[in-house]
PDB file of N, CA, C and O in Angstrom:
ATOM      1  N   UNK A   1      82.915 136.561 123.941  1.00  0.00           N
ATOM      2  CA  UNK A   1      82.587 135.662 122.845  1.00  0.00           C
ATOM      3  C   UNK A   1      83.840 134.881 122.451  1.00  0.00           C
ATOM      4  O   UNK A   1      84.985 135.330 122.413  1.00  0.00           O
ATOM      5  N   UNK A   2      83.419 133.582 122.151  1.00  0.00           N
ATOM      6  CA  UNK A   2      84.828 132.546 121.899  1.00  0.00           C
ATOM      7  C   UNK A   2      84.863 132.760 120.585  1.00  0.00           C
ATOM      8  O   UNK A   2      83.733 132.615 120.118  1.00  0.00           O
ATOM      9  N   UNK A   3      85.824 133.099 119.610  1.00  0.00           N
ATOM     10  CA  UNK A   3      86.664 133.216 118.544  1.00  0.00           C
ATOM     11  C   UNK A   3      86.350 132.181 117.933  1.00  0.00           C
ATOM     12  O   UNK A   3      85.837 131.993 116.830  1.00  0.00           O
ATOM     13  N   UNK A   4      86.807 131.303 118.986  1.00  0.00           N
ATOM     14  CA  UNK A   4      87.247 129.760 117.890  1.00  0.00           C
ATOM     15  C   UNK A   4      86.385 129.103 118.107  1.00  0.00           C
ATOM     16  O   UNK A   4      86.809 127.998 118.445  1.00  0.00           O
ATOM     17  N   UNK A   5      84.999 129.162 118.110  1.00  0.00           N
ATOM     18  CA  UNK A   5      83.908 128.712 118.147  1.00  0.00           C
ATOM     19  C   UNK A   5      83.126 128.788 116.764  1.00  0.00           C
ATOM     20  O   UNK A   5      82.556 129.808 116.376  1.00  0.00           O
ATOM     21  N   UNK A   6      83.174 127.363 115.937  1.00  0.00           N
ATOM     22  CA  UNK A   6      82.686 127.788 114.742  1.00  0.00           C
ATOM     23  C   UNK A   6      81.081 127.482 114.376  1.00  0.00           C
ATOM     24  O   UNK A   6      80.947 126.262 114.276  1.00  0.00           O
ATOM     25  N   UNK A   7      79.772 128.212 114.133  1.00  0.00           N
ATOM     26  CA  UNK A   7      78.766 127.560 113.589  1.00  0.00           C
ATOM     27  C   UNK A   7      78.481 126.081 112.969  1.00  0.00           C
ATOM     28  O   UNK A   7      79.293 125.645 112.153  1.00  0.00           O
ATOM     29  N   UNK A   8      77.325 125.281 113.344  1.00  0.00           N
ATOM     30  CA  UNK A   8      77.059 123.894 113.089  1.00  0.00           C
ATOM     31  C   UNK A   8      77.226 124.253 111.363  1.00  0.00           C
ATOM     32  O   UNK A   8      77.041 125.401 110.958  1.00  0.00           O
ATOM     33  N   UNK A   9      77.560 123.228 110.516  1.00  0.00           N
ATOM     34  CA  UNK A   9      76.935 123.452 109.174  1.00  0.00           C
ATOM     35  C   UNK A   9      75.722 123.568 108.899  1.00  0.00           C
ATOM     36  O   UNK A   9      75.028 123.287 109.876  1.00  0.00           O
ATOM     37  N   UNK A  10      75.162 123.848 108.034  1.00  0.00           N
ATOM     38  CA  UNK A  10      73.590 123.777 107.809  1.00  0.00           C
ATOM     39  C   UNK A  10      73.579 122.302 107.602  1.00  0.00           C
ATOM     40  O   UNK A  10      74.519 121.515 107.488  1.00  0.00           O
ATOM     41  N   UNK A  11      71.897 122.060 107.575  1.00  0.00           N
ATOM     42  CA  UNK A  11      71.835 120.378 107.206  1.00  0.00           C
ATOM     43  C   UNK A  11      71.559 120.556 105.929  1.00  0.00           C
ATOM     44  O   UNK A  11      71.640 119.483 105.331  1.00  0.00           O
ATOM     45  N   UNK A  12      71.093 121.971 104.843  1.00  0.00           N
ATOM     46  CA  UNK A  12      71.821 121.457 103.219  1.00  0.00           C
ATOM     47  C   UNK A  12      72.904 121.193 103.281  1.00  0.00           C
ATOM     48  O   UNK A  12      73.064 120.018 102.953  1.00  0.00           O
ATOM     49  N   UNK A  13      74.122 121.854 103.634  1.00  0.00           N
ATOM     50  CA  UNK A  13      74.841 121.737 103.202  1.00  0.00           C
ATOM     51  C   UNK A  13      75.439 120.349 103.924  1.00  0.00           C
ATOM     52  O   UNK A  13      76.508 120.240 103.323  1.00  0.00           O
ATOM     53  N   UNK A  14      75.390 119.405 104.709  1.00  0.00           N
ATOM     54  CA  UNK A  14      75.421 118.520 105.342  1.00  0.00           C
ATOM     55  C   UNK A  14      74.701 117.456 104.025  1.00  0.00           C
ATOM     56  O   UNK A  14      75.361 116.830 103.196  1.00  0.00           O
ATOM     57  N   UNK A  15      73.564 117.479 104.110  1.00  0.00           N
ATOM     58  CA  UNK A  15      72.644 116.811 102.698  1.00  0.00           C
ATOM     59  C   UNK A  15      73.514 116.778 101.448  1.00  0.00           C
ATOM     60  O   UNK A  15      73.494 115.749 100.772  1.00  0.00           O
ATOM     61  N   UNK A  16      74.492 118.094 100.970  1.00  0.00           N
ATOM     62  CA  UNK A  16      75.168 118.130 100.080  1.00  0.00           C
ATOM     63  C   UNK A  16      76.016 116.696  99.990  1.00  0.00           C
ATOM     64  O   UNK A  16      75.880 115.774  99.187  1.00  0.00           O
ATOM     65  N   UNK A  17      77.039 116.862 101.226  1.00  0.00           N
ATOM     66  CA  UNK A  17      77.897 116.567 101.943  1.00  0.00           C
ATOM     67  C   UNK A  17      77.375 114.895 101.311  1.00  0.00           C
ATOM     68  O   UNK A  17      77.944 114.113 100.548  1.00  0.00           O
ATOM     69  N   UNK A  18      76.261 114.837 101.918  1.00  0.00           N
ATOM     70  CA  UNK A  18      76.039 113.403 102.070  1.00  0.00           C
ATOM     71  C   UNK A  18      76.312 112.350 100.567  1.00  0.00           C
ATOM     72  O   UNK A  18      77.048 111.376 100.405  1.00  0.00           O
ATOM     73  N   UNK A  19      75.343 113.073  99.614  1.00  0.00           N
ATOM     74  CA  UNK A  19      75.164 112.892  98.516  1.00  0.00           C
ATOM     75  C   UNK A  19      76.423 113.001  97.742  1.00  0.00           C
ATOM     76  O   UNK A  19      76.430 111.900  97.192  1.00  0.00           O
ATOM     77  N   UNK A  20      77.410 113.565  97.372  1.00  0.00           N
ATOM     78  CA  UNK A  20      78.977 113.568  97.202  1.00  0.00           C
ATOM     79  C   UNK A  20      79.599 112.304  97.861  1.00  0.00           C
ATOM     80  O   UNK A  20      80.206 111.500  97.154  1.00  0.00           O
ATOM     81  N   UNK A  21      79.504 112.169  98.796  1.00  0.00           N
ATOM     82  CA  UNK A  21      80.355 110.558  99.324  1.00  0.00           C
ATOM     83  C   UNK A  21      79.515 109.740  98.729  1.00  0.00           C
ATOM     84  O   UNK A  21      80.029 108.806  98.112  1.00  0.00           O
ATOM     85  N   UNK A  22      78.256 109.832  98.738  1.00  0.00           N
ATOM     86  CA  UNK A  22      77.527 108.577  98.542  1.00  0.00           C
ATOM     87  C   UNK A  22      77.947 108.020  96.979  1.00  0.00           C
ATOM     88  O   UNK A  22      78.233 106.897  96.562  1.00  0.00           O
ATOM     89  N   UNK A  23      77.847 109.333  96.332  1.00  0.00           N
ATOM     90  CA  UNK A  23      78.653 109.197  94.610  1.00  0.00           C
ATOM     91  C   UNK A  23      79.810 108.447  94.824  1.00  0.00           C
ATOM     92  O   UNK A  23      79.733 107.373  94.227  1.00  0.00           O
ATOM     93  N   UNK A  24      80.783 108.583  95.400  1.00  0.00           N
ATOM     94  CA  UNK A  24      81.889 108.389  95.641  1.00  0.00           C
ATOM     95  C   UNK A  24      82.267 106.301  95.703  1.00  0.00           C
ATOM     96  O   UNK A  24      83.247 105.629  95.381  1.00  0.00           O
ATOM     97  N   UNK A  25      81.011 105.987  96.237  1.00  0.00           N
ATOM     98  CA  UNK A  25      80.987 104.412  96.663  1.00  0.00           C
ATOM     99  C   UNK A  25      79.994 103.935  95.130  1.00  0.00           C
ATOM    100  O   UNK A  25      79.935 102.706  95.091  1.00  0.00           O
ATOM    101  N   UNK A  26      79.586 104.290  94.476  1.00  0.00           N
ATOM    102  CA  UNK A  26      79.440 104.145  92.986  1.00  0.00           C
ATOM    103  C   UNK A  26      80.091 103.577  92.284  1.00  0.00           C
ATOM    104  O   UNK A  26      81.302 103.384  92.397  1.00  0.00           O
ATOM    105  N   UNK A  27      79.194 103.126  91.227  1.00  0.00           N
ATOM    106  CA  UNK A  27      80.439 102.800  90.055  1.00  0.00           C
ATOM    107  C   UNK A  27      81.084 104.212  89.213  1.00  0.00           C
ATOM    108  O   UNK A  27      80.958 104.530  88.031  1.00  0.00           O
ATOM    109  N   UNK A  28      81.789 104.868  90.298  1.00  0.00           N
ATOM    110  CA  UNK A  28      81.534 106.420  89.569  1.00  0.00           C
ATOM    111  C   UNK A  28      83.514 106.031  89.001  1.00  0.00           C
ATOM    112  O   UNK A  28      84.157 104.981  88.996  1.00  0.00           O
ATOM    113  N   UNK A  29      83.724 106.858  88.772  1.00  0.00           N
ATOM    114  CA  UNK A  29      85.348 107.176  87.723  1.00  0.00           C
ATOM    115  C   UNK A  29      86.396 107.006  89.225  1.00  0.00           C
ATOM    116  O   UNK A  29      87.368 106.251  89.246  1.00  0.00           O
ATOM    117  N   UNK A  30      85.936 107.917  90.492  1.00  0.00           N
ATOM    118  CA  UNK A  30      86.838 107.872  91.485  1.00  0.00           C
ATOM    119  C   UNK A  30      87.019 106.412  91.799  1.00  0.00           C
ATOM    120  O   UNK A  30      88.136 105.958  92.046  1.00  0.00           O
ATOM    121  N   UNK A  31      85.694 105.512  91.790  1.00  0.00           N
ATOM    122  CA  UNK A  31      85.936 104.426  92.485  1.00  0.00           C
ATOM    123  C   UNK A  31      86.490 103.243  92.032  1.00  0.00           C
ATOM    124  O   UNK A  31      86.712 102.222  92.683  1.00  0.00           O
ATOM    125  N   UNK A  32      86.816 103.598  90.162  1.00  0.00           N
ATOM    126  CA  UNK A  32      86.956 102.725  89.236  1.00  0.00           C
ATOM    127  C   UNK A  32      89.025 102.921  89.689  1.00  0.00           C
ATOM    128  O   UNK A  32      89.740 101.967  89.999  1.00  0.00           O
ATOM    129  N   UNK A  33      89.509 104.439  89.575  1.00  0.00           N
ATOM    130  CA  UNK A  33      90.259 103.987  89.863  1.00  0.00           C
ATOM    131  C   UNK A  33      91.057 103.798  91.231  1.00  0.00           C
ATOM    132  O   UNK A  33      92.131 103.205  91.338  1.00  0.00           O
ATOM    133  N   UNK A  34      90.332 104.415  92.265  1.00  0.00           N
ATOM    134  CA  UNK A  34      90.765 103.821  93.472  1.00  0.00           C
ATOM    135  C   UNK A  34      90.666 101.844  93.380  1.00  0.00           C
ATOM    136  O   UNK A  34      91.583 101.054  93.605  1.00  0.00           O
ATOM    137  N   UNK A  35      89.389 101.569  93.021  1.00  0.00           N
ATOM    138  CA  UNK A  35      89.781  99.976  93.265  1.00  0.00           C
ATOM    139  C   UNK A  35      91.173  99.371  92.164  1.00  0.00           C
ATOM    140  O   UNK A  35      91.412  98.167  92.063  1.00  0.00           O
ATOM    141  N   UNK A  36      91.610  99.955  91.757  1.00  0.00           N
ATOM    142  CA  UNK A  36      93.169  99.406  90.987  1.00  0.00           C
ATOM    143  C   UNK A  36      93.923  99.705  91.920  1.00  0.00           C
ATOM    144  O   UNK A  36      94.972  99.125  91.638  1.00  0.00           O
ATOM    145  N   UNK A  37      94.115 100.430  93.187  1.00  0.00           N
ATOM    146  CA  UNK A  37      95.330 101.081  93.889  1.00  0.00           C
ATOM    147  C   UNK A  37      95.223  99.735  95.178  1.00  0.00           C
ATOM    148  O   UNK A  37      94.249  99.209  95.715  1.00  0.00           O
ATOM    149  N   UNK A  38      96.501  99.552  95.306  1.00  0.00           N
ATOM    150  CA  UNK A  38      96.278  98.589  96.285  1.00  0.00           C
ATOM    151  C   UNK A  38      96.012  99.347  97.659  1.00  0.00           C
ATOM    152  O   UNK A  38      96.237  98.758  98.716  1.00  0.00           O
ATOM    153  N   UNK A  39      95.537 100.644  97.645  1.00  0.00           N
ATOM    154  CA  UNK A  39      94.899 100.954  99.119  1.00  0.00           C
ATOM    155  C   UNK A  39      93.475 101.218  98.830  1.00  0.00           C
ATOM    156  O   UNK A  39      92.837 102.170  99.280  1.00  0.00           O
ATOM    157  N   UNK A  40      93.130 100.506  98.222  1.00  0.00           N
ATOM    158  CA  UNK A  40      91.317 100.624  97.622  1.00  0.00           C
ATOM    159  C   UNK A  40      90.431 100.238  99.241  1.00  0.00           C
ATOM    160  O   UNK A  40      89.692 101.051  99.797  1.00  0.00           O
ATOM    161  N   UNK A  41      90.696  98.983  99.716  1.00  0.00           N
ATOM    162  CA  UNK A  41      89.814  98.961 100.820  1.00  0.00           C
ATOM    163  C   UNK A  41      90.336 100.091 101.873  1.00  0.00           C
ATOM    164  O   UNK A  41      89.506 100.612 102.618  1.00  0.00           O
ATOM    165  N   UNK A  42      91.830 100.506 101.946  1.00  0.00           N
ATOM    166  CA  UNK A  42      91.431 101.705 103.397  1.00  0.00           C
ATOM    167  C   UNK A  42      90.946 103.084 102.578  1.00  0.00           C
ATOM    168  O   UNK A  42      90.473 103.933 103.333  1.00  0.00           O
ATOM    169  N   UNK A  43      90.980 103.415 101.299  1.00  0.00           N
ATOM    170  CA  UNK A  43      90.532 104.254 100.823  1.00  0.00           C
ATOM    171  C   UNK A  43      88.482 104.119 101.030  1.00  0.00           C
ATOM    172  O   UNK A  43      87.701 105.031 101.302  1.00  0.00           O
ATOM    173  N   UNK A  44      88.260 103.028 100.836  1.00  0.00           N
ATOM    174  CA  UNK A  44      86.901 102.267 100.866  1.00  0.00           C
ATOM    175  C   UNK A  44      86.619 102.512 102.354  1.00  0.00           C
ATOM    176  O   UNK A  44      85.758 103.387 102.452  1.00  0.00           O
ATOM    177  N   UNK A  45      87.046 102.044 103.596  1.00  0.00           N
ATOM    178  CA  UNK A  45      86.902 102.413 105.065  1.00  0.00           C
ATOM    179  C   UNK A  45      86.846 103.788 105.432  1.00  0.00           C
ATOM    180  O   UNK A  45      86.013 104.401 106.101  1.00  0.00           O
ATOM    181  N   UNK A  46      87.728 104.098 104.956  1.00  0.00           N
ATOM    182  CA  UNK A  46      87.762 105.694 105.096  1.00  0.00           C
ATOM    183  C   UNK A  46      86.204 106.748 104.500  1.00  0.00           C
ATOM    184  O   UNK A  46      85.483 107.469 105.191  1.00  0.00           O
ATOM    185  N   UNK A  47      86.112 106.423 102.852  1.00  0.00           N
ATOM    186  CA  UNK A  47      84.532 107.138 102.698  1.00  0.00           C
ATOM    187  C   UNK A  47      83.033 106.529 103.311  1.00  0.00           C
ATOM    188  O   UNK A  47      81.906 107.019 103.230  1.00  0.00           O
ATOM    189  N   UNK A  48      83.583 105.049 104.062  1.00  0.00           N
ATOM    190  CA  UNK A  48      82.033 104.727 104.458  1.00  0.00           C
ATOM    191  C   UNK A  48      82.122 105.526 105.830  1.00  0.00           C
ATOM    192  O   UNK A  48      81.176 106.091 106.379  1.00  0.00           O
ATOM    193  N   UNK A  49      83.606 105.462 106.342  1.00  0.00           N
ATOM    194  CA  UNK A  49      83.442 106.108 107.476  1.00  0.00           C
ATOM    195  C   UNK A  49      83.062 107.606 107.864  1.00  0.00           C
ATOM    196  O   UNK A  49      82.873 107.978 109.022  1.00  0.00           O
ATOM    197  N   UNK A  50      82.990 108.297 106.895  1.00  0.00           N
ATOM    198  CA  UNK A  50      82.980 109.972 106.239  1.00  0.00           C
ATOM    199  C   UNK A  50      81.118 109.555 106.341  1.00  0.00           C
ATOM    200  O   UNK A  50      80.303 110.054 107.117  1.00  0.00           O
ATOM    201  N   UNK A  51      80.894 108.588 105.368  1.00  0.00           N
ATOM    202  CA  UNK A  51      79.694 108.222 104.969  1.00  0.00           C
ATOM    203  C   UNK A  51      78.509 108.492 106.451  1.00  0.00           C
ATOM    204  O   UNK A  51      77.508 109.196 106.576  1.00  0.00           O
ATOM    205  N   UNK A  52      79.230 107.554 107.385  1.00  0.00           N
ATOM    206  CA  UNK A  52      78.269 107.293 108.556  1.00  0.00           C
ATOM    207  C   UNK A  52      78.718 108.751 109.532  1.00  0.00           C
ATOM    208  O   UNK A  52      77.752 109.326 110.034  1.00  0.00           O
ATOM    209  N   UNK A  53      79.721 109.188 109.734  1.00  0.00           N
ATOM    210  CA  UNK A  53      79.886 110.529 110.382  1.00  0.00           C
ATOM    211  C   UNK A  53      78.424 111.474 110.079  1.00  0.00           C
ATOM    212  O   UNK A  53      77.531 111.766 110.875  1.00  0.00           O
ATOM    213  N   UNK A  54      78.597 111.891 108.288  1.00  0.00           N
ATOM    214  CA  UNK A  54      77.261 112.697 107.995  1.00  0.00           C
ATOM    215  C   UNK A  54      76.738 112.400 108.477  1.00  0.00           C
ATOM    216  O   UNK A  54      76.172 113.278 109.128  1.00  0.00           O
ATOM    217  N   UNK A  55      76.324 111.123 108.747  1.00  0.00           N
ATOM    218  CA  UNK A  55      74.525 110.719 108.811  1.00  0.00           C
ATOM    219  C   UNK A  55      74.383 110.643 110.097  1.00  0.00           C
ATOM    220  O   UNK A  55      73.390 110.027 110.486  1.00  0.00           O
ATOM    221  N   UNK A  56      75.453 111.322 111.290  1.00  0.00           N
ATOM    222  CA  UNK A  56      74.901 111.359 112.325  1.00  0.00           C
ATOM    223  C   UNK A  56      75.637 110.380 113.473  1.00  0.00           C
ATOM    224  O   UNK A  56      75.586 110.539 114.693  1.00  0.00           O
ATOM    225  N   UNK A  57      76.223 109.494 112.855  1.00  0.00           N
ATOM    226  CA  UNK A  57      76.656 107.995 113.735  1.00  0.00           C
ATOM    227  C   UNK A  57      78.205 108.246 114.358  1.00  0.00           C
ATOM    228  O   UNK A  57      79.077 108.752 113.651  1.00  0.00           O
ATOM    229  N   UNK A  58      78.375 107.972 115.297  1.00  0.00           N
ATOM    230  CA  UNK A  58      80.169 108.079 115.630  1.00  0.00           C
ATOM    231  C   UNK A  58      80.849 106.796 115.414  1.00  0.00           C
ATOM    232  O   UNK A  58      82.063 106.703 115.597  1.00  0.00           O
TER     233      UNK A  58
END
């Protein structure tokens, strides 16, 4: 048996997963002050890219 072989996540907890980033691209508090930081768009690239990973896409 391989050690370092870890179990898929569940797809709740994947669903979790999803719903947390999706907050994240909101008008939520994180995004109010990431867009003041002048790395707002690679901060912005970075969670859509998290975004589309969940959902399956490479």
């Amino acid at each position: 048996m391989d050690c370092e072989r870890k179990a898929p996540p569940s797809e709740e907890l994947v669903e979790k997963a999803r719903r947390a980033v999706a907050r994240l691209l909101t008008e939520s508090e994180w995004f109010h002050l990431w867009r003041e930081s002048k790395h707002f768009e690679e901060w912005k690239r970075g969670v859509e890219d998290l975004s589309r990973r969940l959902a399956g896409d490479p």
